[in-house]
N, C-alpha and C positions, 0 to 999 in steps of 0.2 A: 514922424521919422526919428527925431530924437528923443531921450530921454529928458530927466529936469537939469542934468548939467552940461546939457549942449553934446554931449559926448552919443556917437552913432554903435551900442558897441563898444565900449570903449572909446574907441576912436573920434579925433574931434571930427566935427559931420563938414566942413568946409571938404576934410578932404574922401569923403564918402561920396557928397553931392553927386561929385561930375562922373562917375559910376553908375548911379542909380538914372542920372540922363540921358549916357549912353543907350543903358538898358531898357528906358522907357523909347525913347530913340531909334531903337532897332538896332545902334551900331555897337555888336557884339562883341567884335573886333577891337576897337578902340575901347569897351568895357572891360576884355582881359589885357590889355595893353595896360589899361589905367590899377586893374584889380592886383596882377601881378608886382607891379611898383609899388602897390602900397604893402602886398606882402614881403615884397622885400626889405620895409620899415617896421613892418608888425609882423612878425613871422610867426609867432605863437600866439595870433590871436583867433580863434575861431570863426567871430564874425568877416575877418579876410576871406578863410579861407570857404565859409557859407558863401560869400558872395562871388566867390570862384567859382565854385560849384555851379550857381544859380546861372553863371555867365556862358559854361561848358555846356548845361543843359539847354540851355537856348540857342545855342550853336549845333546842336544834333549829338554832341559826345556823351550819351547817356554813360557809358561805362567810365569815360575819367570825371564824368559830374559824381555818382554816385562813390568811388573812389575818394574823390578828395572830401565830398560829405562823412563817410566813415571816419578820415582822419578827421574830422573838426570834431564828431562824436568823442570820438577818441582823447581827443586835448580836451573836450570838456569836463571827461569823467576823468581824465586820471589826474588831472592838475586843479588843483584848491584854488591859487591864487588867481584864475580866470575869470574875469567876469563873466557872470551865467547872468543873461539878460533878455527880455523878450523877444527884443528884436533881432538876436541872435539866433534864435530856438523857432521862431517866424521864419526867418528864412530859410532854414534849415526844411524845416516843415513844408514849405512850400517845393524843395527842390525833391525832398522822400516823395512826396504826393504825388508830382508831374512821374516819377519815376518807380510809380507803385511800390512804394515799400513804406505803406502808413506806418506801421508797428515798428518802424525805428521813429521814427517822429514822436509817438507816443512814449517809446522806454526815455529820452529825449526828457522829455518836459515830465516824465513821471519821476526819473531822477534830477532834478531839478525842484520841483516840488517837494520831493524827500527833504532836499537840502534848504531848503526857503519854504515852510510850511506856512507863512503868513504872507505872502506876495499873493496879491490879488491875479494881479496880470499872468502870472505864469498860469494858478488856479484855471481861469477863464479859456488860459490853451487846452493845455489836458482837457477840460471840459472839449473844449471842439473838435477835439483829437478823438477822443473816445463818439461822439456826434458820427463822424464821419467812418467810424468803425463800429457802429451801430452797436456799442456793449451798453445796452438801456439800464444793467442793473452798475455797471461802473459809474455812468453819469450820476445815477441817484444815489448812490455813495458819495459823489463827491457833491 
């Protein structure tokens, strides 16, 4: 769940935790309760606003999940100073997927990649990205 500096995301994971138990939990409700607060403290961070996302799509709101996932796309490409992180780009990926739209999940971690040509972790998504988009001659590219 976290990275090597304790950090979820950015975010230190103490305050990510009681979110992702919600959401293992079932209680979705209390997930955007909790998700929202913490975007009120992080407002420009994307892994918030993934985990928004992830929270709306589990509550049935396909159109404002895939909505606030565009804007986290969004904050990632146009702003430098965000951390682009796996677990970011993971969850993200997981909310496009439930929501049939693999090929933003892909442009996702393939710009990401651009930008981090040496990070394993990202590599390894795109690879599974492109996996489940069956482009057999992109995986052996990469």
């Amino acid at each position: 769940m976290a990275s090597k500096f304790g950090l979820a995301g950015g975010i230190p994971e103490r305050r990510v935790r009681p979110i992702w138990d919600a959401i293992d939990s079932r209680q979705f409700k209390n997930a955007l309760k909790l998700v929202t607060a913490l975007l009120s403290k992080y407002p420009n961070s994307p892994y918030c606003l993934a985990l928004k996302a992830l929270v709306l799509e589990r509550m049935g709101k396909s159109d404002e999940a895939l909505s606030v996932c565009l804007s986290a796309k969004e904050l990632l490409h146009s702003n430098d100073s965000v951390l682009m992180d796996d677990l970011t780009l993971s969850t993200l990926q997981i909310v496009f997927q439930r929501l049939d739209h693999l090929e933003m999940a892909t442009s996702c971690y393939e710009y990401a990649c651009g930008k981090f040509s040496n990070n394993l972790e990202l590599m390894m998504g795109l690879f599974n990205c492109y996996v489940r988009e069956y482009s057999f001659v992109k995986q052996q590219q990469l």
